[in-house]
N, C-alpha and C positions, 0 to 999 in steps of 0.2 A: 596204608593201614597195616597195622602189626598183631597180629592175632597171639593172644598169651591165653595158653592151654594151664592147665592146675591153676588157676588165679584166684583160688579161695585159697592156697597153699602159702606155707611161709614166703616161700620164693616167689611164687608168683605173685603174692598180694604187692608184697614192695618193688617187683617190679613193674606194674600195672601201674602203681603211685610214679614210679622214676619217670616211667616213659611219658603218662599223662604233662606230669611239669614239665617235662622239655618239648611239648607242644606235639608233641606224637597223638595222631588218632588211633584206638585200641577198640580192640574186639577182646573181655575180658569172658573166657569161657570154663566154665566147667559143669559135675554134676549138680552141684550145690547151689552156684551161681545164682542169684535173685535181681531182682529189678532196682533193691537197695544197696547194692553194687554199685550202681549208675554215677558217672560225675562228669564233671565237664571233660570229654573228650573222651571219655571211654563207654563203652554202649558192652552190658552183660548179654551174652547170650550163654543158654544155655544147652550142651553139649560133653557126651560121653565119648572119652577114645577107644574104647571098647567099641563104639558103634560108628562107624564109617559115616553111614548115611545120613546121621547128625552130624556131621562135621563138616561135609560137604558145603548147605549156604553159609556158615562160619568164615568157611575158608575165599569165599567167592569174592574178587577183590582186592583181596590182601595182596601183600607183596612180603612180608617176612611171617615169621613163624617162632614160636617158644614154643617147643618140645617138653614137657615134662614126658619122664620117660616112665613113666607107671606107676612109682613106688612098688609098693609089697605084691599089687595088680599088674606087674608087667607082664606076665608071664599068658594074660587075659588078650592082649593088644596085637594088633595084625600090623606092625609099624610099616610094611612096604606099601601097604593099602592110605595109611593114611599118610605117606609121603607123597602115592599118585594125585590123593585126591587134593592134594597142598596143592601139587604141582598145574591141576589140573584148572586150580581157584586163581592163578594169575600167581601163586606165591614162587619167589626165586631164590629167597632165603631162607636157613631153617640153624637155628642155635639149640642142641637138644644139652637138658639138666642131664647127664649120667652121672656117673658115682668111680671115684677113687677106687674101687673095689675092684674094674674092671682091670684095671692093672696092675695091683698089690696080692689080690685075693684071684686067682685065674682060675684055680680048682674047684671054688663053688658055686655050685648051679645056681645061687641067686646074684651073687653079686659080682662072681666073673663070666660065667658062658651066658649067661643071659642079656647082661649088660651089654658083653662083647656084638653079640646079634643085634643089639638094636643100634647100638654105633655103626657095623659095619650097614647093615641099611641106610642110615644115614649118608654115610661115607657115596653108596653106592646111587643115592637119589638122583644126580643131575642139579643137582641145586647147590648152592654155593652154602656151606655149612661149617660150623663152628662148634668144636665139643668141651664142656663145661666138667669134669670131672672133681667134686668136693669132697673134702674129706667130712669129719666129725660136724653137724650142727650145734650149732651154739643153743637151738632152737630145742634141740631136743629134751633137755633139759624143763623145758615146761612139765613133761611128766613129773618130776617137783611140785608141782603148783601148789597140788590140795595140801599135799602133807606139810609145805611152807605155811600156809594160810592156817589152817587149823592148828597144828603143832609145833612151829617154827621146826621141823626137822626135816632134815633130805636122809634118805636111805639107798643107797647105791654100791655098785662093785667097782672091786680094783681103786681102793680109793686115793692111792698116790701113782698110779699109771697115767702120765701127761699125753693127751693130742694134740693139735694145733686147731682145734675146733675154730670154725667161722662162723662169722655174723652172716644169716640169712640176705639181708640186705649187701652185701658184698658181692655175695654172688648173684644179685638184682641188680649189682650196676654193671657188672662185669659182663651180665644178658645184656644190658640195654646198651651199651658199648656195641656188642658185638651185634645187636641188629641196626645199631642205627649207622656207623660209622666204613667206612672200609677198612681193610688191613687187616681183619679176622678171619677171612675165608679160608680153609685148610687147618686152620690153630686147633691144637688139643690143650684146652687150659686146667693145670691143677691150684683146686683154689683150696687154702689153706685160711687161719688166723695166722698171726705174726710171732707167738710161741705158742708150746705145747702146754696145756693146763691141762690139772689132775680135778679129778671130779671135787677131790676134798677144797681146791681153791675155788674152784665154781661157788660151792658152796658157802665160802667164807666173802668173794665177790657179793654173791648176793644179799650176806647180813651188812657188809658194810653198803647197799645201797638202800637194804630198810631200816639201817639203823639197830639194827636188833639182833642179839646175838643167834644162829643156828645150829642146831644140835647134830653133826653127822653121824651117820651107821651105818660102816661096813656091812653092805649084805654079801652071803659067801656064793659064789658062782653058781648053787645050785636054787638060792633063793631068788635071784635076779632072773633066771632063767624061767624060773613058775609065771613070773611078773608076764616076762615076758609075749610065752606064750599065748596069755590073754588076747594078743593085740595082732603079733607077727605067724607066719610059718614057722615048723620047727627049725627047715632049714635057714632062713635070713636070722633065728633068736643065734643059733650057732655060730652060725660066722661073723655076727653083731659081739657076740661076746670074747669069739677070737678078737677080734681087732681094737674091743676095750680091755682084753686081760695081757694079748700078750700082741704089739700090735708089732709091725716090720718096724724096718728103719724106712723105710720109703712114705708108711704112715706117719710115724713122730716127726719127716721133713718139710719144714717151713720153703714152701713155695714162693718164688719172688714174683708167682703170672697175677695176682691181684692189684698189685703194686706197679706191674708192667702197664697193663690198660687202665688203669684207674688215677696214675700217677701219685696216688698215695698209700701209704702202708695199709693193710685193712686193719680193722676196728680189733681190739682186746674184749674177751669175755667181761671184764668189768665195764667196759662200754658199753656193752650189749643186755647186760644184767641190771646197767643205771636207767639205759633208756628203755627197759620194759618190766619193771620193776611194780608197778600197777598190779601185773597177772599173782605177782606172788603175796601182794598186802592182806 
């Protein structure tokens, strides 16, 4: 049994689909989680990482584990508690989602020292583990959605500063690799796309998958940041928009570990824009 934590999450939803098809039994959990979740081989429970003592019958069982490592909530999560109680559930593996940040971005309290703490727990569990560190989502980009649908326009910063943004699903196979498989235990994987795209191609991606032309607008760094704030801490809008305004060389490098476990190159932002292209009609 393989227990997938955030499984209403990008990453988790497609990996909970991977592992289902290749005949894996799952435990898909989070807060959100519903009973229309449910499919052949996968059974929702619902469960807060925040809260130990829900996760506890989750865990009871299993034998691996998918780590989401909190998002914007990590800061919320007692990760040695809930490594005991992995451990405690029969679990012996554990692949936690971290973020690129933790090694590009080391100065800030959200996406370096923070990060850093929940790997080193990790690290430090007793369980045979595997760490997932992604750069840019391809996903993220849905914040698009309405203004595509209603207005054919995307409005975003830094409009020719390229990442190598990945497909969500990339990093769903590249989990499900690592829990099902051997030869992962110890690995630090940086998962990448296969070049660096600038938000203005994203955007020109996604008119050539609805056919229809889109309108871009340069927002200036302090309008993005307004946006931002809405959704994030001050500190993650900050250092979210260091790393789209003016990002490392370590950020713009095309990683070859997706390609490594997966044996193929990962998917291009227009692959990812064709096949979810739906969100944005």
């Amino acid at each position: 049994m393989i227990v997938v934590t955030g499984a209403t999450g990008n990453v988790g939803r497609s990996l909970v689909r991977a592992l289902a098809a290749a005949g894996e039994k799952v435990t898909a959990t989070s807060r959100n989680i519903t009973d229309a979740d449910a499919s052949e081989g996968v059974e929702p429970r619902k469960a807060d990482l925040a809260d130990v003592e829900s996760l506890r019958p989750v865990f009871d069982g299993a034998d691996a584990l998918f780590l989401q490592n909190g998002g914007a909530s990590a800061h919320t999560l007692n990760v040695g508690e809930i490594l005991d109680a992995a451990r405690a559930g029969g679990i012996e593996r554990v692949v936690l989602l971290s973020s690129l940040g933790v090694a590009t971005r080391p100065e800030s309290a959200s996406h370096g020292a923070l990060g850093l703490s929940i790997e080193e727990a990790v690290r430090a569990s007793g369980l045979d583990w595997t760490i997932l560190r992604p750069g840019n989502f391809n996903s993220n980009t849905y914040a698009w959605a309405a203004s595509v649908r209603t207005e054919r326009t995307v409005a975003a910063p830094f409009a020719d500063v390229a990442l190598p943004a990945i497909d969500p699903g990339d990093i769903a196979g590249v989990a499900a690799g690592a829990l099902r498989e051997d030869g992962h235990a110890g690995q630090i994987y940086e998962l990448t796309g296969p070049a660096p795209v600038t938000p203005r191609e994203q955007a020109e991606a996604i008119a050539a998958a609805l056919g229809e032309p889109i309108r871009f607008v340069e927002q200036t760094r302090d309008q993005a940041q307004a946006v931002m704030l809405n959704f994030m801490p001050a500190d993650v809008a900050e250092t979210t928009l260091a790393i789209l305004g003016t990002p490392t060389p370590a950020e713009q490098r095309v990683s070859p570990d997706v390609e490594k476990v997966l044996g193929r190159a990962p998917r291009t932002y227009a692959d990812w824009a064709l096949a979810n292209v739906a969100v944005f009609r």
